[in-house]
ZATOR-897085 format. One line per field, with one value per residue: x, y, z negated of N, C-alpha, C in turn; residue number from 1. Coordinates in Angstrom, 3 decimals. Example, Ala and Ser with C-alpha at 12.3 -4.5 7.8 and 13.67 -1.06 7.14 Angstrom:
<rs>
nu: [13.190|12.850]
nv: [-5.690|-2.250]
nw: [-7.800|-7.080]
cau: [12.300|13.670]
cav: [-4.500|-1.060]
caw: [-7.800|-7.140]
cu: [13.200|12.900]
cv: [-3.300|0.030]
cw: [-7.800|-7.870]
seq: [1|2]
</rs>
This chain:
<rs>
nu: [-25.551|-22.891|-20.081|-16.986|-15.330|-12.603|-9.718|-8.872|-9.974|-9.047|-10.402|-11.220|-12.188|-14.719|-13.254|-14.348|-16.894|-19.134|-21.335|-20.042|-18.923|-18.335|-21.387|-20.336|-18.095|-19.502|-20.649|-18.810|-17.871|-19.514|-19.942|-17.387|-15.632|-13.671|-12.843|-9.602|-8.607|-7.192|-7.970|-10.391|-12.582|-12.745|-13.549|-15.874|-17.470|-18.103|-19.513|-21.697|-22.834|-23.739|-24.947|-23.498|-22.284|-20.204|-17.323|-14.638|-10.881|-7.875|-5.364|-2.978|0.638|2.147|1.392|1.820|3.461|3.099|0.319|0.289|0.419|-1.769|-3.750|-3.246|-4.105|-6.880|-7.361|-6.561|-8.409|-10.816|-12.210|-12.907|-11.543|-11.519|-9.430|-9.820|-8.940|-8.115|-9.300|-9.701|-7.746|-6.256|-2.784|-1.931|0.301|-1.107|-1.206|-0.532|1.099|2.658|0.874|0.340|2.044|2.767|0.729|0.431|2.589|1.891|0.285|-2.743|-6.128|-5.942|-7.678|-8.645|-10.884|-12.129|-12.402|-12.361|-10.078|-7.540|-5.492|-6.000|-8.700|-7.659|-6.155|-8.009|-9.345|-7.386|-6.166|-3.572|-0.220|1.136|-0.099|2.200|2.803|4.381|3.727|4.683|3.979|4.570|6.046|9.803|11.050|13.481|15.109|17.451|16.648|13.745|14.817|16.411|14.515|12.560|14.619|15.484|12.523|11.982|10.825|8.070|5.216|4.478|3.041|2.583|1.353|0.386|0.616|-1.348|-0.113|2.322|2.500|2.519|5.109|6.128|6.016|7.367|10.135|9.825|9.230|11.554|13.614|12.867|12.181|9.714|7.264|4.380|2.243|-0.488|-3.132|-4.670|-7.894|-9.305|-11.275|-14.021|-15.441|-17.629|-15.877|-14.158|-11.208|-9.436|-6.719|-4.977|-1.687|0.889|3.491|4.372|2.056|0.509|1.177|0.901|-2.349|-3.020|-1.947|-3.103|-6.128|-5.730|-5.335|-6.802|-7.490|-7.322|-4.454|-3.748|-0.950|0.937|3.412|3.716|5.008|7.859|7.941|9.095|9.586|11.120|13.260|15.801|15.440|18.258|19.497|20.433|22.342|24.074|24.739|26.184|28.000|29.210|29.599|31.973|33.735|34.111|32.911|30.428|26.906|25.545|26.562|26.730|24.007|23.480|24.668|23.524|21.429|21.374|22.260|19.851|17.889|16.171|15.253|16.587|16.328|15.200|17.379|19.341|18.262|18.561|21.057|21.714|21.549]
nv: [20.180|21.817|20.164|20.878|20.037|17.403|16.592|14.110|11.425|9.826|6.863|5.807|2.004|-0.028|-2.365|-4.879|-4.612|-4.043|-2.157|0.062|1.763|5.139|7.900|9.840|8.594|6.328|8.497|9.664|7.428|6.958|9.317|9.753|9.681|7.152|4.325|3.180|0.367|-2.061|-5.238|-5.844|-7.864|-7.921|-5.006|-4.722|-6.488|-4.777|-2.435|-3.479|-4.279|-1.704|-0.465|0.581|1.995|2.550|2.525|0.421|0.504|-1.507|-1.278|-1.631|-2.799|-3.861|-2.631|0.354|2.188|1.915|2.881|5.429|7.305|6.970|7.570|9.986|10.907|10.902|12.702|14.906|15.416|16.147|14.259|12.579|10.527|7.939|6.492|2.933|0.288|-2.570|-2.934|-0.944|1.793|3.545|3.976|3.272|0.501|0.204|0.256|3.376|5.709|6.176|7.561|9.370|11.119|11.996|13.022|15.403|16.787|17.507|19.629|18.612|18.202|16.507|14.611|13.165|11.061|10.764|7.673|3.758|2.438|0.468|0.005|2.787|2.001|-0.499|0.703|2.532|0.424|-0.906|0.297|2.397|3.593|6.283|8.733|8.409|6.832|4.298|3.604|0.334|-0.711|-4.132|-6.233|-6.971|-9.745|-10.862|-11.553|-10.159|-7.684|-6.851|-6.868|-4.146|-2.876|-2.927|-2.176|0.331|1.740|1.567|3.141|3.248|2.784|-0.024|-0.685|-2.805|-4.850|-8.184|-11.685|-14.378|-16.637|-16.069|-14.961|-16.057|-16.274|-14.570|-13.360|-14.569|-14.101|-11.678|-11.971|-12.817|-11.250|-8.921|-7.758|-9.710|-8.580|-6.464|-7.078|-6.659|-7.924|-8.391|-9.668|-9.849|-7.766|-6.080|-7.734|-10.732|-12.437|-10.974|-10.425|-9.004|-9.315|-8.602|-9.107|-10.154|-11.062|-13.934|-15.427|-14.472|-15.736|-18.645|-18.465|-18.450|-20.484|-22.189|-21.491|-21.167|-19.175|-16.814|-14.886|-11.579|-9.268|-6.897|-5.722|-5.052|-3.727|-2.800|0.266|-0.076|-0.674|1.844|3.312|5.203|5.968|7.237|7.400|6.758|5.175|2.903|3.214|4.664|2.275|0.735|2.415|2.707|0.144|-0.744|0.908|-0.818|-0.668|-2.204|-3.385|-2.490|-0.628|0.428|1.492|2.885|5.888|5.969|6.353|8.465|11.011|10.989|11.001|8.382|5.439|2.874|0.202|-0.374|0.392|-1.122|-4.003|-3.751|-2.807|-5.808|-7.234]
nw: [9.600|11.687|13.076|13.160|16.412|17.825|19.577|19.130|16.894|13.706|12.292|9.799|8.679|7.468|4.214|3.965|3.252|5.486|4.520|3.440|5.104|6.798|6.601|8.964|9.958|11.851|13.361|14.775|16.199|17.545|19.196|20.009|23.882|24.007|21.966|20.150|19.547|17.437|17.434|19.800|19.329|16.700|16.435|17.891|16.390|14.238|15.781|16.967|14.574|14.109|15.957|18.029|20.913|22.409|24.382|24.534|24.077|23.763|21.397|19.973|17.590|20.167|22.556|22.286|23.072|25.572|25.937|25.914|27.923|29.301|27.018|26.866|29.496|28.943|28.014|28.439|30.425|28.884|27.315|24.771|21.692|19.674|16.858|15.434|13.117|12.342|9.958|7.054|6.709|9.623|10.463|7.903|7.677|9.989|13.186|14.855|14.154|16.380|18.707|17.699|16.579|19.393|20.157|18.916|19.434|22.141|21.327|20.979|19.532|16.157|14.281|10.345|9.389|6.348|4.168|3.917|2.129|1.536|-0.632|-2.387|-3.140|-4.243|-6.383|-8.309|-9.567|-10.992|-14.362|-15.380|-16.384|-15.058|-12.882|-10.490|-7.974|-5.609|-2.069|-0.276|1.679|2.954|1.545|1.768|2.959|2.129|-1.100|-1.962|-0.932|-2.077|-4.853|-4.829|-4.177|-6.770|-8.447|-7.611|-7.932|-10.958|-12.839|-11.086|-10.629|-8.134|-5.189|-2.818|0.208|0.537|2.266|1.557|1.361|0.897|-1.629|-4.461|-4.075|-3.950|-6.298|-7.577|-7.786|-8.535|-11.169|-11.949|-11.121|-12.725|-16.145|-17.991|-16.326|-15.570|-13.791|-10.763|-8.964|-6.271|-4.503|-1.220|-1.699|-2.293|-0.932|-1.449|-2.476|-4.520|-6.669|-8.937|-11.314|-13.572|-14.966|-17.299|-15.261|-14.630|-16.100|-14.133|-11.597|-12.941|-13.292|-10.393|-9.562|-10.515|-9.402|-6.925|-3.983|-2.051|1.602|2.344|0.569|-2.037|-3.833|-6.971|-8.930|-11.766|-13.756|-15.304|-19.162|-20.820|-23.437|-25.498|-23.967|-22.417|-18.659|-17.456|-19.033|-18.174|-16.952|-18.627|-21.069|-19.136|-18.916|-21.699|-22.271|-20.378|-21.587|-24.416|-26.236|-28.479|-28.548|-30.934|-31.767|-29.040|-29.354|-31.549|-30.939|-28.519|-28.991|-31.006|-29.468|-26.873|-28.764|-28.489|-29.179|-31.287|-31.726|-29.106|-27.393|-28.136|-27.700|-25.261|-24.344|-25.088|-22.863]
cau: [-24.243|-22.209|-18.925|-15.723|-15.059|-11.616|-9.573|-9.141|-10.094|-8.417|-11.047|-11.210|-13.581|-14.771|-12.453|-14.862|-18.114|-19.700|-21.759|-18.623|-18.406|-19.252|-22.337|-19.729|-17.726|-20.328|-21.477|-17.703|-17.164|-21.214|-19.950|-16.817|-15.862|-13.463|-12.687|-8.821|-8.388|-6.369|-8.602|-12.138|-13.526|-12.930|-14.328|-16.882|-18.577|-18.335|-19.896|-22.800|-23.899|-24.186|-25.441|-22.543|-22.380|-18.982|-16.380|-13.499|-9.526|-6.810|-4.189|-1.918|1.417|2.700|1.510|1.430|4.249|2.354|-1.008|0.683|-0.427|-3.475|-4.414|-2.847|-4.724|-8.105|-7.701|-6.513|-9.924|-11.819|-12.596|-12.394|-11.027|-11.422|-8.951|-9.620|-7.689|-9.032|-10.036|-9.169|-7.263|-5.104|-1.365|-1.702|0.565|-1.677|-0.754|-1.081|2.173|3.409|0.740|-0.105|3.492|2.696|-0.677|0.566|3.606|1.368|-0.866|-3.946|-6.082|-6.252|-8.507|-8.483|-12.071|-12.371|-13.013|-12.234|-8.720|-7.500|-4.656|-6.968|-9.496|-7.430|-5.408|-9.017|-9.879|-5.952|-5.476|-1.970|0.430|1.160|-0.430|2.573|2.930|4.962|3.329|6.193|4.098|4.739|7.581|10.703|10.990|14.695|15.498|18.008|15.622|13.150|15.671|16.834|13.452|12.495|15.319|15.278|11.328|11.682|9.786|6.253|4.107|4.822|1.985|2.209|0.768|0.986|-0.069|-1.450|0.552|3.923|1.870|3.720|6.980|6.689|5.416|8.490|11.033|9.409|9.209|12.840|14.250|12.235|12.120|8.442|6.839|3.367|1.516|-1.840|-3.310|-6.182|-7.825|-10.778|-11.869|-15.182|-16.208|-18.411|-14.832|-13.366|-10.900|-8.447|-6.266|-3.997|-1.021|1.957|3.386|4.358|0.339|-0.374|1.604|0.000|-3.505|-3.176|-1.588|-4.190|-6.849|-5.189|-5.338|-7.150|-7.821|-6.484|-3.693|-2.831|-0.689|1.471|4.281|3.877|6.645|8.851|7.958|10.747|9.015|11.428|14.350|15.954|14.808|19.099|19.577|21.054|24.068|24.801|24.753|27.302|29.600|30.047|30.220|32.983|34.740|34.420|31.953|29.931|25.777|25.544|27.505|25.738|22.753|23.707|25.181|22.665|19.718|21.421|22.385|19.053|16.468|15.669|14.865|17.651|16.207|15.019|18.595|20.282|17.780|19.114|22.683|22.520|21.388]
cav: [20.832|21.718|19.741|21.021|18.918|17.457|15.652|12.533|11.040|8.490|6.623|4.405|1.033|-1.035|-3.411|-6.532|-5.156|-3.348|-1.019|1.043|2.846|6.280|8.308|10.723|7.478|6.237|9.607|9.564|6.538|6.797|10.526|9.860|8.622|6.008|4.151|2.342|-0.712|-3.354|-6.076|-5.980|-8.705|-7.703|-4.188|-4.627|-6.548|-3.834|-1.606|-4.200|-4.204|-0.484|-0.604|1.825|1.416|3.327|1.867|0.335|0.075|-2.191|-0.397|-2.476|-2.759|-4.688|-1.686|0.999|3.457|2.085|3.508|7.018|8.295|6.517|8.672|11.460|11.231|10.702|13.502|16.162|15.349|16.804|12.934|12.313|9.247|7.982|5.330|2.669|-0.505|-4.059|-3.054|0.053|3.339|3.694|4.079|2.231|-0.696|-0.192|1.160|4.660|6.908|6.342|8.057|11.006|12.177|12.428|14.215|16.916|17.177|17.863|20.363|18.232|18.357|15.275|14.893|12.012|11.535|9.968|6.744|3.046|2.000|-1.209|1.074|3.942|0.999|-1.027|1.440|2.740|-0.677|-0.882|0.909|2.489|4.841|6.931|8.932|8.716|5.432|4.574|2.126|0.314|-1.629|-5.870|-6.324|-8.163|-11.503|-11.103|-11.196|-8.989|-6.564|-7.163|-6.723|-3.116|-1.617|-3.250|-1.393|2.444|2.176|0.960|3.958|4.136|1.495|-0.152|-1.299|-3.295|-5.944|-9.340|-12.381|-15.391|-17.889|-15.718|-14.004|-16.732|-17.081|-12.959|-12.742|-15.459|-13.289|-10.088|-12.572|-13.387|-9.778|-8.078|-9.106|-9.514|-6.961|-6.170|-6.352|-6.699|-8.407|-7.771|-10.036|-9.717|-6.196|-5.397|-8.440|-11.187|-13.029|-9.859|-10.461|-8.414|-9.957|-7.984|-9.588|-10.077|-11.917|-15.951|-15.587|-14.200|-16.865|-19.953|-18.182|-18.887|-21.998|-23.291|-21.155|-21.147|-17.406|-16.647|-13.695|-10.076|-9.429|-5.981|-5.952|-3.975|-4.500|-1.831|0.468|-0.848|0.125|2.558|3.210|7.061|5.616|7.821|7.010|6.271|4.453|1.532|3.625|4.792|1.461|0.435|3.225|2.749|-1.199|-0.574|1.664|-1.341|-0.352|-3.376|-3.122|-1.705|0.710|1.619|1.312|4.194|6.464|6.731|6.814|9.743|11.489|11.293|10.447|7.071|3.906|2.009|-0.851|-0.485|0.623|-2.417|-5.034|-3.350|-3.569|-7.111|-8.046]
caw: [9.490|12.705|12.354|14.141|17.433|17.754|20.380|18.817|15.480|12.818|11.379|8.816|8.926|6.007|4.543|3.816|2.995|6.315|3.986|2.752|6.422|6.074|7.944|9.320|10.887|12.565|14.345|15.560|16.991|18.811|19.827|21.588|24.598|23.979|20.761|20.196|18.276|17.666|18.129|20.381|19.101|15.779|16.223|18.298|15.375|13.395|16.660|16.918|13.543|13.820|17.219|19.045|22.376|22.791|25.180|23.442|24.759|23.203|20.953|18.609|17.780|21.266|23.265|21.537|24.106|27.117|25.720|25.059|28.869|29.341|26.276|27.687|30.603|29.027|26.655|29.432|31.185|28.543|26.774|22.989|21.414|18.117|16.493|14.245|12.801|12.196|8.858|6.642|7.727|10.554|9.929|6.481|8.050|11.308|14.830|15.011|14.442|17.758|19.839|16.598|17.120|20.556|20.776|17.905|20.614|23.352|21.440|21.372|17.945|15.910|12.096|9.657|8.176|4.752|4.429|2.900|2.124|0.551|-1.688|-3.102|-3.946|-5.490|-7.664|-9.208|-10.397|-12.095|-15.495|-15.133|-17.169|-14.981|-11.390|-9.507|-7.252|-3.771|-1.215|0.515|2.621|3.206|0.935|2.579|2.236|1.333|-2.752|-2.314|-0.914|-3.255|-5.822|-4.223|-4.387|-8.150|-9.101|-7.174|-8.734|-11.956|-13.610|-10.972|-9.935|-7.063|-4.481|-1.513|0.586|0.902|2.572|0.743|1.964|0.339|-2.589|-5.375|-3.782|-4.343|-7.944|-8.809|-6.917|-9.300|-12.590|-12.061|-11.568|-14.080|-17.971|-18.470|-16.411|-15.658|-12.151|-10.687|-7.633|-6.341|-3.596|-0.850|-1.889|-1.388|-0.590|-2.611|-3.854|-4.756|-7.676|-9.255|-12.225|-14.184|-16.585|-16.865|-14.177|-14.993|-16.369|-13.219|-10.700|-13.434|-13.077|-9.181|-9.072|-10.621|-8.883|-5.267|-3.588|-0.058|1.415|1.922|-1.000|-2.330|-5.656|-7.576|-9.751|-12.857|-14.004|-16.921|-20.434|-21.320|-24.649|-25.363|-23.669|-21.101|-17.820|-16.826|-19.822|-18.157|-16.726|-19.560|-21.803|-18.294|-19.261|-22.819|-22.695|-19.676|-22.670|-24.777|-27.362|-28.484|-28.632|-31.934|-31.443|-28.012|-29.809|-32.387|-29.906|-27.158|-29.610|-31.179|-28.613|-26.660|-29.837|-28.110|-30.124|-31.565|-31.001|-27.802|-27.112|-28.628|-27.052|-23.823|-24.153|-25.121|-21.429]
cu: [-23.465|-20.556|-18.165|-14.763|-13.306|-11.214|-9.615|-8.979|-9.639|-9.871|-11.081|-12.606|-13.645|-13.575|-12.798|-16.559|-19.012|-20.507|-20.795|-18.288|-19.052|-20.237|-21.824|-19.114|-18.785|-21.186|-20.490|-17.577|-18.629|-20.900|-18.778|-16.584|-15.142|-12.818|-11.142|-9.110|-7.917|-6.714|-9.745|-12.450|-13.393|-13.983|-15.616|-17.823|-19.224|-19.382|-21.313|-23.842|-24.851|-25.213|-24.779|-21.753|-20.610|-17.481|-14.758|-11.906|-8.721|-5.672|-3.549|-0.663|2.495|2.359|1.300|1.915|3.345|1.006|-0.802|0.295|-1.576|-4.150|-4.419|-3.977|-6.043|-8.207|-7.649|-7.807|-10.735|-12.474|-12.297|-12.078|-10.814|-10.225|-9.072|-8.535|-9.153|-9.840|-9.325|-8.939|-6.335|-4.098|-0.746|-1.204|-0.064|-1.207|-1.467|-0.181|2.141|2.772|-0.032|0.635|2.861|1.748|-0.466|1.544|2.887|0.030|-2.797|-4.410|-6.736|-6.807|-8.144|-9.769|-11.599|-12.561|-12.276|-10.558|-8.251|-6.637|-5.258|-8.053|-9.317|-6.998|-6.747|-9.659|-8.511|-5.628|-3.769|-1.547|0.769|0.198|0.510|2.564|3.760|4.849|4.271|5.804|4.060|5.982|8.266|10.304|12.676|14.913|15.776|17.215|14.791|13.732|15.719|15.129|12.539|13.354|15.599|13.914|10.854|10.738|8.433|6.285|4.274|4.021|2.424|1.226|1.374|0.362|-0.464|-0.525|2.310|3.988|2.906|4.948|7.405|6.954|6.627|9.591|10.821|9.871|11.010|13.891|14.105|12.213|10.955|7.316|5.293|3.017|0.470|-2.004|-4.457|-6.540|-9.594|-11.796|-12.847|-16.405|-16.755|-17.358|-14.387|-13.491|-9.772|-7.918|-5.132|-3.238|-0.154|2.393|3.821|3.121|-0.136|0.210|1.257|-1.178|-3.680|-2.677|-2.498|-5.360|-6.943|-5.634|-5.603|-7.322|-7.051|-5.806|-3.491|-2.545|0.023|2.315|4.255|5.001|6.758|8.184|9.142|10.814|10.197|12.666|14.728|15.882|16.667|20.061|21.001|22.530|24.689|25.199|25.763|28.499|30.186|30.438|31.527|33.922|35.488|33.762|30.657|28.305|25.163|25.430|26.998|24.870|22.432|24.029|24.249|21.296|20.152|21.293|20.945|17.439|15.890|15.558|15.844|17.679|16.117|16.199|19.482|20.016|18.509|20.439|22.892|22.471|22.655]
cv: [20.668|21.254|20.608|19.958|18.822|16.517|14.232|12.471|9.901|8.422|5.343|3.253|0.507|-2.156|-4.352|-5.611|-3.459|-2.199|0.106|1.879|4.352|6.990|9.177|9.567|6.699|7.350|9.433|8.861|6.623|8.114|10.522|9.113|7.021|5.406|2.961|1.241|-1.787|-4.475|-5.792|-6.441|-8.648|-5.990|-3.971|-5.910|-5.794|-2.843|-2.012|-3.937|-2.576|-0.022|1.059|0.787|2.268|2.365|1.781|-0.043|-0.535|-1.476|-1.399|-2.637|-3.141|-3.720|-0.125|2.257|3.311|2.646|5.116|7.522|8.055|7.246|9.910|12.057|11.654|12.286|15.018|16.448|16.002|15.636|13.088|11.086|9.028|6.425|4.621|1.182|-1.642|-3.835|-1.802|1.326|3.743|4.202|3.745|0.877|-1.389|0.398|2.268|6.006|7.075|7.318|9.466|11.620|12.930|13.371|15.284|17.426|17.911|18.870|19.801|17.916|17.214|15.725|13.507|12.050|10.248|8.743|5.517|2.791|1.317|-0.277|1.921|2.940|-0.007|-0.531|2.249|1.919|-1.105|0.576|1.315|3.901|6.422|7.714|8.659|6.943|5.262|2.830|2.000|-0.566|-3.200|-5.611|-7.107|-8.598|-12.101|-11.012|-10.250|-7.681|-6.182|-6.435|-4.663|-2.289|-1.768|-1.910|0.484|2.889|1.420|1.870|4.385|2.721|1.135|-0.945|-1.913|-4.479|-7.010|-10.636|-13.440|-16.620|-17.470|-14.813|-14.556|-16.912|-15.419|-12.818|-14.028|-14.664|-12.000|-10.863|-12.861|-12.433|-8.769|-9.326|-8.557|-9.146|-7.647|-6.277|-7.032|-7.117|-8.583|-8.470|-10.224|-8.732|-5.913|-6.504|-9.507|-11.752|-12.422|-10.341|-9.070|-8.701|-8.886|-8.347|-9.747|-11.298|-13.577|-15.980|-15.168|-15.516|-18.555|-19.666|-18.732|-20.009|-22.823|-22.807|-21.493|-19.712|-17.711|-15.227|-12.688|-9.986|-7.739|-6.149|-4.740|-4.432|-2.743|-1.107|-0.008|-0.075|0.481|3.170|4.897|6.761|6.725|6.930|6.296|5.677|3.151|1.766|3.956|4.090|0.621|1.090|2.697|1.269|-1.456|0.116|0.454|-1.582|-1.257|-2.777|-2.570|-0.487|1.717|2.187|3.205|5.751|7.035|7.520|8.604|10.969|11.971|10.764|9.371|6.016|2.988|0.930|-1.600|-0.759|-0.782|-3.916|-4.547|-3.775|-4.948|-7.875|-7.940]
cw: [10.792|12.349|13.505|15.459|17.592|19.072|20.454|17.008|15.025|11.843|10.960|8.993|7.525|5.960|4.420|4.103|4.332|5.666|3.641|4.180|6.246|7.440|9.601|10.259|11.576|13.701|15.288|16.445|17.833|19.879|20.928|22.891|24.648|22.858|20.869|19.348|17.923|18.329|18.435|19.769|17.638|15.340|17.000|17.230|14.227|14.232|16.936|16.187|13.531|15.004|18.241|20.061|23.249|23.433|24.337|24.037|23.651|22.427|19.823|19.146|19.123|22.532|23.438|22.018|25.192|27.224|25.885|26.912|29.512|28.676|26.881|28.122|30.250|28.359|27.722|30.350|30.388|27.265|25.648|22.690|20.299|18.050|15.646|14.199|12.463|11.262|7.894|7.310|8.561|10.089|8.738|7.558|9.336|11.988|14.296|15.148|15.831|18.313|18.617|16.877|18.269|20.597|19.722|18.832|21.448|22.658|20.910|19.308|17.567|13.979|11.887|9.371|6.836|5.120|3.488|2.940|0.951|-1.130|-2.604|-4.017|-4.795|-6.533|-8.859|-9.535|-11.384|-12.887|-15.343|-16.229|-16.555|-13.294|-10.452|-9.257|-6.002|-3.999|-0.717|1.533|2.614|2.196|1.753|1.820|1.682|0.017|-2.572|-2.291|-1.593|-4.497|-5.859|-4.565|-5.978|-8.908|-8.596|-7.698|-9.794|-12.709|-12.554|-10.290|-8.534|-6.455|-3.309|-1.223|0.806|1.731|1.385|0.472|1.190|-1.129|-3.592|-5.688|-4.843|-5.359|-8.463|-8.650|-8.143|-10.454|-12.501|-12.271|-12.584|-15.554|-18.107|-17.556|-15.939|-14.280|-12.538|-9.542|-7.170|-4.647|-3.037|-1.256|-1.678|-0.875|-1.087|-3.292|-4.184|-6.288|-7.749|-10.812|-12.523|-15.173|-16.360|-15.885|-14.250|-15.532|-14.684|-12.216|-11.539|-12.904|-11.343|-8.686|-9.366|-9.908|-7.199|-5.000|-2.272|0.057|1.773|0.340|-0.738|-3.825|-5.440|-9.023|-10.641|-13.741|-15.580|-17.847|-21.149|-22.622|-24.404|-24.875|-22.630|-20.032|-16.889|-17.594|-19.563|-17.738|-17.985|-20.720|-20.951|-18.910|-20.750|-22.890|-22.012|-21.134|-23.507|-26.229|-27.238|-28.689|-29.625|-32.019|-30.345|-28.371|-30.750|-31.805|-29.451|-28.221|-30.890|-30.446|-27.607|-27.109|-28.741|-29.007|-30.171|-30.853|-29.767|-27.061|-26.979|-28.438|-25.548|-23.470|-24.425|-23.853|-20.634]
seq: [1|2|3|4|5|6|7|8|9|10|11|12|13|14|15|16|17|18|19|20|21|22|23|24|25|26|27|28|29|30|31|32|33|34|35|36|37|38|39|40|41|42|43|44|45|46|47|48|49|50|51|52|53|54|55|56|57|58|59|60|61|62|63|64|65|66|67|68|69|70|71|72|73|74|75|76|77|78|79|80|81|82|83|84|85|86|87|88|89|90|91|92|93|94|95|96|97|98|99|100|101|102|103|104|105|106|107|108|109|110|111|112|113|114|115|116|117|118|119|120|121|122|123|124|125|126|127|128|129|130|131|132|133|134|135|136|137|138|139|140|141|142|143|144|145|146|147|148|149|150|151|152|153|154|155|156|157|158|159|160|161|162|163|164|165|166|167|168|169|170|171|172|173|174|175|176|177|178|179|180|181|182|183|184|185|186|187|188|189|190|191|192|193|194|195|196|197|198|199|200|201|202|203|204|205|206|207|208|209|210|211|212|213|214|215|216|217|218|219|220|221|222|223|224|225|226|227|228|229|230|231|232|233|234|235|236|237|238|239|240|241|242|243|244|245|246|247|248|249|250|251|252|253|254|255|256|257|258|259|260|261|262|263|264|265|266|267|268|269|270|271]
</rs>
């Protein structure tokens, strides 16, 4: 099959288990001439095993403007340049916007191929209610912040990454803002310790205290069970208790008004 040649390519690498690269990424990175990547000595073990002999330049976050006419340059010559990331798919939380802007600026044609990614792989080993989801990335390490994005995505699943070393502090920070809720954590992907635990979360921060956690982390904090509640529920159990109308009373009200569950209702307003 004749593929379509491009200026430069985003490609994805395995994230633990070197088999997971695809045949198509490997033609790439043997075909062009020079390959970015955060770290050498991390991708040239990946380049080894495969036995690609393709010349590799430095790209990560710390120089990531000063690369933007070095590329330039190489690319106006006629040169191709593929990019990958330590592990996964470029611009998942790796270098890479900076110099995409640029080369769609300047004309020059850039692909994505397929490939592994920690997010996609973990969310098809987690059971969920619904398709929609938003990655946000590292979570701060501020509560408040924390707090702030708990609450703008209380109804879709919420994925990010974490380190090991701040995984617990996180999942007490979640157990403390939420009543109850549900996540999943999923660690070393791919590779022979690959776990992924799903429960609610004070089971999940015991389960690892006593286990200990290493490793690559992606989790996910699961949206609320709103059982037929309206989805802005909580303003409106604000307004009427501001009125002065006691939980009962909200209780009767809302669940008329928009056939929601008394109960549900009236466990709500008592918080």
């Amino acid at each position: 099959m004749i593929m379509k040649e491009y200026d430069f390519y985003i490609v994805p690498t395995p994230i633990g288990n070197l088999q997971d690269i695809t045949l198509r990424a490997i033609e790439v990175l043997k075909s062009v001439d020079i390959i970015a990547c955060e770290d050498m000595r991390v991708t040239q073990k990946l380049l080894n095993h495969f036995d690609i002999k393709t010349k590799c330049i430095s790209y990560h976050k710390f120089n990531e403007k000063e690369r933007i006419n070095l590329f330039l340059d190489i690319l106006k010559k006629g040169e191709k340049i593929a990019l990958v990331s330590d592990a996964g798919t470029p611009l998942f939380c790796d270098p890479g916007a900076v110099i995409v802007k640029e080369l769609i600026k300047n004309n020059f044609s850039v692909t994505s191929l397929a490939g592994a990614n920690a997010v996609a792989t973990f969310l098809s080993h987690v059971p969920r209610d619904g398709e929609d989801f938003v990655f946000v990335g590292f979570l701060p390490k501020n509560k408040s912040q924390i707090e702030d994005i708990l609450k703008k995505y209380k109804t879709t699943d919420i994925v990010f990454y974490e380190s090991p070393n701040r995984i617990l502090n996180t999942l007490e920070i979640i157990n403390n803002i939420r009543e109850n809720p549900t996540c999943a954590v999923g660690r070393e992907l791919t590779k022979v310790f690959e776990e992924v635990v799903i429960n609610n979360c004070e089971d999940l921060i015991k389960h690892f205290n006593e286990k200990g956690i290493k490793g690559e982390i992606v989790a996910a904090v699961l949206r609320e069970k709103t059982s037929n509640i309206d989805f802005d529920i909580d303003e409106k159990i604000s307004i009427l208790r501001s009125k002065g109308y006691k939980a009962k009373d909200i209780s009767i009200i809302l669940s008329s008004l928009y056939n929601g569950n008394k109960n549900d209702i009236y466990k709500k307003s008592l918080n």
